[in-house]
C-alpha positions in Angstrom: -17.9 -8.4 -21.2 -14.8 -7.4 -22.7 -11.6 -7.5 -21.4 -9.1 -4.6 -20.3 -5.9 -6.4 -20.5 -3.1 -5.1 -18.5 -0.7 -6.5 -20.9 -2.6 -4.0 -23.3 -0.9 -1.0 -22.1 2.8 -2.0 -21.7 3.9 -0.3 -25.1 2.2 2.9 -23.5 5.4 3.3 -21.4 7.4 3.9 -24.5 5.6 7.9 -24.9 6.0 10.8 -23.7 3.5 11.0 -19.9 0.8 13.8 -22.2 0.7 11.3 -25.5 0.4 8.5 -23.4 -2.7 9.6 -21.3 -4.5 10.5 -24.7 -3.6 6.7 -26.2 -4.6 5.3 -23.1 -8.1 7.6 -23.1 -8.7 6.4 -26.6 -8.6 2.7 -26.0 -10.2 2.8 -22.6 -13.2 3.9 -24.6 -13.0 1.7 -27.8 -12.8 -1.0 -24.9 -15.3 0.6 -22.6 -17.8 0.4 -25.8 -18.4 -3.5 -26.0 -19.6 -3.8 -22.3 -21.5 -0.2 -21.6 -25.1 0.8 -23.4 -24.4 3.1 -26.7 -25.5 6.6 -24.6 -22.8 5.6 -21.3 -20.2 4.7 -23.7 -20.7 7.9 -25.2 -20.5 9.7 -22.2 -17.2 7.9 -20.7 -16.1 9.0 -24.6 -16.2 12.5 -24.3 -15.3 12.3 -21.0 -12.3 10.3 -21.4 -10.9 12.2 -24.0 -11.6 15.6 -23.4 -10.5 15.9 -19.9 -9.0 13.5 -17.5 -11.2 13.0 -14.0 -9.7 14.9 -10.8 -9.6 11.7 -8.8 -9.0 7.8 -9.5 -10.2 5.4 -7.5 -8.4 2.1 -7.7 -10.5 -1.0 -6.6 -9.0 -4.3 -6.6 -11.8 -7.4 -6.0 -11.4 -10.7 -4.9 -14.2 -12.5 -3.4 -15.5 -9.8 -1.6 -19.6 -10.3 -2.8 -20.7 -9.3 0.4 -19.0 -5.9 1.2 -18.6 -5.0 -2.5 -22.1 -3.2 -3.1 -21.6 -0.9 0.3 -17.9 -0.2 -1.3 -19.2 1.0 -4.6 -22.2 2.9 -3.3 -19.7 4.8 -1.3 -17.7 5.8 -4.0 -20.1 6.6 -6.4 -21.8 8.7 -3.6 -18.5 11.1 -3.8 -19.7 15.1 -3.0 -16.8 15.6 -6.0 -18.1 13.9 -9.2 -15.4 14.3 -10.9 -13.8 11.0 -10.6 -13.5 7.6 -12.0 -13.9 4.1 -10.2 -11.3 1.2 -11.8 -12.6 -2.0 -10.5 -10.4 -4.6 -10.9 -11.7 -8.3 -11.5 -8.9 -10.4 -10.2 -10.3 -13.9 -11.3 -13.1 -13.4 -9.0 -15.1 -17.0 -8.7 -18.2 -15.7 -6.4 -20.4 -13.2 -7.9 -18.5 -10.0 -7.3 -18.4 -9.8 -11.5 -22.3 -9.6 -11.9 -22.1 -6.6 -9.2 -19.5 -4.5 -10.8 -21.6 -5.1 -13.9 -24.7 -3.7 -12.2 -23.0 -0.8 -11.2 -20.8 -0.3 -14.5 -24.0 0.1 -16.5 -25.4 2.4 -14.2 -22.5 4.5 -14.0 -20.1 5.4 -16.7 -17.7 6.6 -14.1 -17.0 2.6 -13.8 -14.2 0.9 -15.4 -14.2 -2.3 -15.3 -10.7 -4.4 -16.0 -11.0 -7.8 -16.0 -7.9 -10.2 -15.2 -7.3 -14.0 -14.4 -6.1 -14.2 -10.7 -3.0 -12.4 -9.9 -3.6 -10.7 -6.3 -3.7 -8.0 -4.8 -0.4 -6.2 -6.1 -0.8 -7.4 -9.4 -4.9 -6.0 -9.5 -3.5 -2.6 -8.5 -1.0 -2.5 -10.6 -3.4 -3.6 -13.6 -5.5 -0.5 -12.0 -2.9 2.1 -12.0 -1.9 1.1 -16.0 -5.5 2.2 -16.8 -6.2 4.9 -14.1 -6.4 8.5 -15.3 -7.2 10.5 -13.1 -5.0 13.6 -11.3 -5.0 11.8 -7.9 -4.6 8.0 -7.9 -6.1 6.8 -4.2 -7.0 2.7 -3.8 -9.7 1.6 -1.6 -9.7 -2.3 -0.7 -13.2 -3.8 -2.3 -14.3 -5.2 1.4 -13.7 -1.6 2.8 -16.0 1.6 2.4 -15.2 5.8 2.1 -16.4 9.0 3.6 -18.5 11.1 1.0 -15.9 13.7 1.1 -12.7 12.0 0.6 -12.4 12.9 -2.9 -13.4 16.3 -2.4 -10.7 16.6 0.4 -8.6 14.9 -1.4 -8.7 17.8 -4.3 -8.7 20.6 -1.9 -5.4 19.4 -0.9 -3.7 18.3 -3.6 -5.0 22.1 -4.8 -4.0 23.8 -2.1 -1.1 22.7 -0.5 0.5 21.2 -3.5 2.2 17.8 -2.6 2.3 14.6 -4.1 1.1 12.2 -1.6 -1.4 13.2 0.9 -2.2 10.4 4.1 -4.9 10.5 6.2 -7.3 8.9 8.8 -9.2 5.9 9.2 -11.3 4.0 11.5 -11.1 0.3 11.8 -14.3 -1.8 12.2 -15.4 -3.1 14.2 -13.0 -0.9 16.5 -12.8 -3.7 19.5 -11.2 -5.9 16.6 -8.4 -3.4 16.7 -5.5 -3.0 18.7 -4.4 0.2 20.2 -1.5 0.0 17.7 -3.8 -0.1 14.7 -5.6 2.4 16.0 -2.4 4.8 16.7 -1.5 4.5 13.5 -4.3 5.1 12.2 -5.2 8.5 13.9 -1.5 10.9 12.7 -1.3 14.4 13.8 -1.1 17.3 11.1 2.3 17.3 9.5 3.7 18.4 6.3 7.0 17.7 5.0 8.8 19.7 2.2 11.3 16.8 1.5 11.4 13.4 2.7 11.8 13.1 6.5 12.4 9.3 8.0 9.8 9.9 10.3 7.1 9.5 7.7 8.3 5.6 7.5 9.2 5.5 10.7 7.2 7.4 13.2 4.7 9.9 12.6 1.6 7.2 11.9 1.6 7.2 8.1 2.3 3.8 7.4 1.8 0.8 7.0 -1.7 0.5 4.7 -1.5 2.2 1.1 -5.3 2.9 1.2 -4.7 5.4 3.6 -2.6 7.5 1.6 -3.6 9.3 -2.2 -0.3 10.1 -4.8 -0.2 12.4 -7.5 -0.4 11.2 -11.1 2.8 12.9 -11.6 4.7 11.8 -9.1 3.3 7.6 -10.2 4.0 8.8 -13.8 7.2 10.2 -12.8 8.6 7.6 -10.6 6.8 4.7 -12.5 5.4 3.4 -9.2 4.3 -0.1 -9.1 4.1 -2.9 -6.3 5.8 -5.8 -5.8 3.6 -8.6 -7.5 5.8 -11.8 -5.5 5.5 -9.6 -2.3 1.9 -11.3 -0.7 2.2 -10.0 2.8 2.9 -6.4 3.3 2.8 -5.0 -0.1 1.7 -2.0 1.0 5.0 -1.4 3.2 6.9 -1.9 -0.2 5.2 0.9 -1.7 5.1 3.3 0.9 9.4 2.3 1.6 9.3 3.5 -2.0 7.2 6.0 -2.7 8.1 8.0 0.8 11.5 9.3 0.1 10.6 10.2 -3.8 7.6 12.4 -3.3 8.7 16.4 -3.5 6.1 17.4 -0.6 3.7 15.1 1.7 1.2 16.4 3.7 -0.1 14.3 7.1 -3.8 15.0 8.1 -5.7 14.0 10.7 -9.0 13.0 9.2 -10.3 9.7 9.1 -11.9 9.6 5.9 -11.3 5.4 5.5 -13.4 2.8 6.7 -11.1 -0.1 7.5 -13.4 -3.2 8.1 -11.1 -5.9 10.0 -13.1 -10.0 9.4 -10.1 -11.2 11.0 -9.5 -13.2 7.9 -6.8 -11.9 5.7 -3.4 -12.9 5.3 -1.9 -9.8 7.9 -4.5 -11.3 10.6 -3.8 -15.1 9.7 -0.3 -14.3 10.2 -0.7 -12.5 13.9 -2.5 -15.4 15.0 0.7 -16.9 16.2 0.5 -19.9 13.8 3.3 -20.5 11.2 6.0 -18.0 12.6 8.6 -19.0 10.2 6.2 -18.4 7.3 5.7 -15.1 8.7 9.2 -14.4 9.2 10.1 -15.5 5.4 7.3 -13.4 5.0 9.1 -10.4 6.4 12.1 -10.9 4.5 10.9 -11.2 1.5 9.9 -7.1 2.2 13.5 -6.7 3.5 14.3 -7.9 -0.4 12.2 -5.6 -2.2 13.2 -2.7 -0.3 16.6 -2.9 -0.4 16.7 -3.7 -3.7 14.5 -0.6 -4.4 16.0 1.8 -2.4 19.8 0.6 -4.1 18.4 1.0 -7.5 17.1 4.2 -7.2 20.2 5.2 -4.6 18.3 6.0 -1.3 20.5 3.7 0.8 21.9 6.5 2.1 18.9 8.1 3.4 18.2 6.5 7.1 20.1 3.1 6.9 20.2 3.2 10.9 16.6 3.7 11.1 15.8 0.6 8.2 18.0 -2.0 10.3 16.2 -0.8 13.2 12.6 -0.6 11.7 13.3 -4.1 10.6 14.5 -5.9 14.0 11.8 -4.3 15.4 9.2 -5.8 13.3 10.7 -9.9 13.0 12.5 -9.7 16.5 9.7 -11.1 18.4 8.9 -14.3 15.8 12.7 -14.9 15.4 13.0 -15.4 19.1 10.7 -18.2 19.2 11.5 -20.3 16.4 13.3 -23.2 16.7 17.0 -23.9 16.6 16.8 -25.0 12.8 14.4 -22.3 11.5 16.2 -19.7 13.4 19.9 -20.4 12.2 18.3 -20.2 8.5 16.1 -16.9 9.4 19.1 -15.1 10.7 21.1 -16.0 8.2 19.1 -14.4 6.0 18.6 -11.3 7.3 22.4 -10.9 8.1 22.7 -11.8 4.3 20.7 -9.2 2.9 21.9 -6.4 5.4 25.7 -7.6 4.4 25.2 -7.0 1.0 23.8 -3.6 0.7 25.2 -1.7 3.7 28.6 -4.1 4.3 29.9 -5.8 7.4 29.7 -2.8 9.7 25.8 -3.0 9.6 25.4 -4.1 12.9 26.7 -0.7 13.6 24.1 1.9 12.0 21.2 1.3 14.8 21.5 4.4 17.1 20.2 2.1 20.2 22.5 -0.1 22.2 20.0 -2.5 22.7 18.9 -3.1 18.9 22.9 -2.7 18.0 23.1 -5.7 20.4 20.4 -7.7 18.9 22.3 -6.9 14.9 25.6 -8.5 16.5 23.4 -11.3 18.2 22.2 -12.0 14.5 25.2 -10.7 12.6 27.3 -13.5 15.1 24.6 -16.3 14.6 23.9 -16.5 18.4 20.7 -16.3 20.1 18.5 -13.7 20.7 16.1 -14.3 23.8 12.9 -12.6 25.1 14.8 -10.5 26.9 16.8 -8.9 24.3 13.1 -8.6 22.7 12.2 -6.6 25.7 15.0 -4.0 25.9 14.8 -3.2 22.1 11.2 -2.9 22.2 11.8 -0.6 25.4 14.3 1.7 22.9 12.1 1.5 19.8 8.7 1.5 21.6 8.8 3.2 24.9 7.7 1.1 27.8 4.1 1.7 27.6 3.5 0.1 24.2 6.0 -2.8 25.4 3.8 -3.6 27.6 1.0 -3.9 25.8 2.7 -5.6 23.2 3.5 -8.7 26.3 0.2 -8.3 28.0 
């Protein structure tokens, strides 16, 4: 099967967003012609060059044989049919590639790219170089849709005119979930005109990307990408990203995602309690990326006092329990990075005593115990989620 290289479509960047989507049509289908029967290739042609599909569904695959047929029926079982499937190879090694042949030839609305092993961020990112559809939405290859989610997905995007839409999902199976999942999984109806913090921070539309669709113009625009060294959390990288540049989001209600938890990815490795300080590096390694985003593209300005805040909340717990040696380094580094991009009076921008005393605590080098963990999870949390968060 041939290859669709993502290396193939770096010199794209170089034209103008209209002459770029017709370059990037025309090799799609000179490449799509080596691996798809003369009457598909054909079709995905003509399609491909006359008009480009409503919506793009990006779908990264490693090692996911099992769940990877009841993935693809869903998508190809779409009410809209107007909308193209990228499947991404990443170096698969079970027999996920003999699959998305089966269902490349029997669809032309199949792309298939294939790529030595990379991950995740790096298959989605080889996704979104070919993608051309209107709507770019990604769907994890282990994970399954509701037949009207790209149908919804255009009514939106026509209606209400924003450039990310979030919705819904349901986590199975659901007793695998915890009532946080679940919380943020279920937002309220919202839509914001201009970024608001509280879509990072507190309105349920973080922290999975798949749960969220973006406008071709706004990823053209804003030449969105992922972090490819980021390998926990590279959704939250994203969204920290992609948030405060979109012109209008809209927040709906519906669960229209399927997110099937096996309690063996990285995220559920992690929770498991074992290897704090790997989690913690972990952790800072999204710190990094978004601070270094947000000062390149000057949005440090935005909510600084909600970041620092966001971010004790989510390491506080794991830096409390490391040791003496793996803490003094951990804290170090998060006083480090906070230091350089918002200055010495960091420990000042949290609105909540408690978390302003937990920034000194770090900021000083001293300890932070369970019970500083308690009273900032009381002012971030509220004390029925710090409960169940102990219990």
């Amino acid at each position: 099967m041939s290859t669709i290289r993502k290396s193939g479509w770096q010199s794209l960047r170089t034209l103008p967003v209209p002459a770029r989507w017709v370059a990037r049509s025309i090799m799609r289908a000179s490449a799509a012609r080596a691996w798809l029967p003369h009457s598909s290739w054909m079709q995905l042609r003509s399609r491909e060059i006359m008009a480009n599909p409503k919506v793009s569904f990006i779908v990264p695959v490693y090692n996911t044989q099992e769940f990877l047929p009841r993935c693809l029926d869903s998508l190809l079982g779409q009410t809209c049919l107007d909308i193209e499937i990228v499947v991404v190879n990443d170096g698969s090694p079970d027999d996920s590639a003999a699959i998305i042949d089966k269902y490349a030839c029997k669809d032309s609305r199949v792309c298939v790219v294939e790529k030595s092993n990379g991950g995740l961020s790096s298959a989605r990112n080889a996704g979104m170089d070919v993608a051309c559809g209107d709507i770019i939405d990604f769907v994890d290859s282990d994970d399954y849709i509701e037949p009207n989610l790209a149908e919804f997905l255009v009514d939106a995007f026509a209606k209400e005119h924003p450039e990310i839409v979030v919705f819904g999902a349901e986590c199975e199976p659901a007793e695998l979930a915890s009532k946080r999942i679940k919380q943020l999984l279920s937002p309220e109806a919202r839509a914001f005109e201009s970024f608001d913090p509280a879509l990072l921070f507190s309105v349920n539309a973080q922290p999975y990307v798949w749960r969220a669709a973006y406008s071709r113009e706004l990823v053209e625009r804003e030449y969105l990408r992922f972090a490819e060294n980021v390998q926990f959390a590279e959704d939250v990288v994203f969204q920290f990203e992609s948030y405060p540049l979109s012109a209008k989001t809209v927040v709906a209600p519906d669960k229209l995602y399927h997110y099937v938890m096996q309690g063996k990815s990285l995220t559920h490795t992690f929770n498991a309690g074992a290897k704090r300080m790997d989690k913690v590096g972990a952790h800072l390694l999204v710190l990094y990326e978004v601070l270094e985003r947000w000062g390149r593209r000057g949005l440090l300005d935005l909510c600084p006092g909600e970041l620092v805040t966001w971010f004790l909340d989510l390491v506080v717990f794991d830096l409390a329990r490391l040791d003496v040696e793996n803490y003094a380094a951990a804290v170090a580094s998060v006083k480090g990075e906070f230091w350089q991009y918002f200055g010495s009076s960091w420990t000042d921008l949290p609105s909540a005593i408690a978390v302003r005393n937990v920034a000194r605590k770090i900021a000083a080098g001293a300890g932070v115990s369970l019970i500083d963990v308690v009273r900032l999870y009381l002012s971030t949390r509220g004390l029925k989620a710090c409960i169940e968060r102990f219990v």
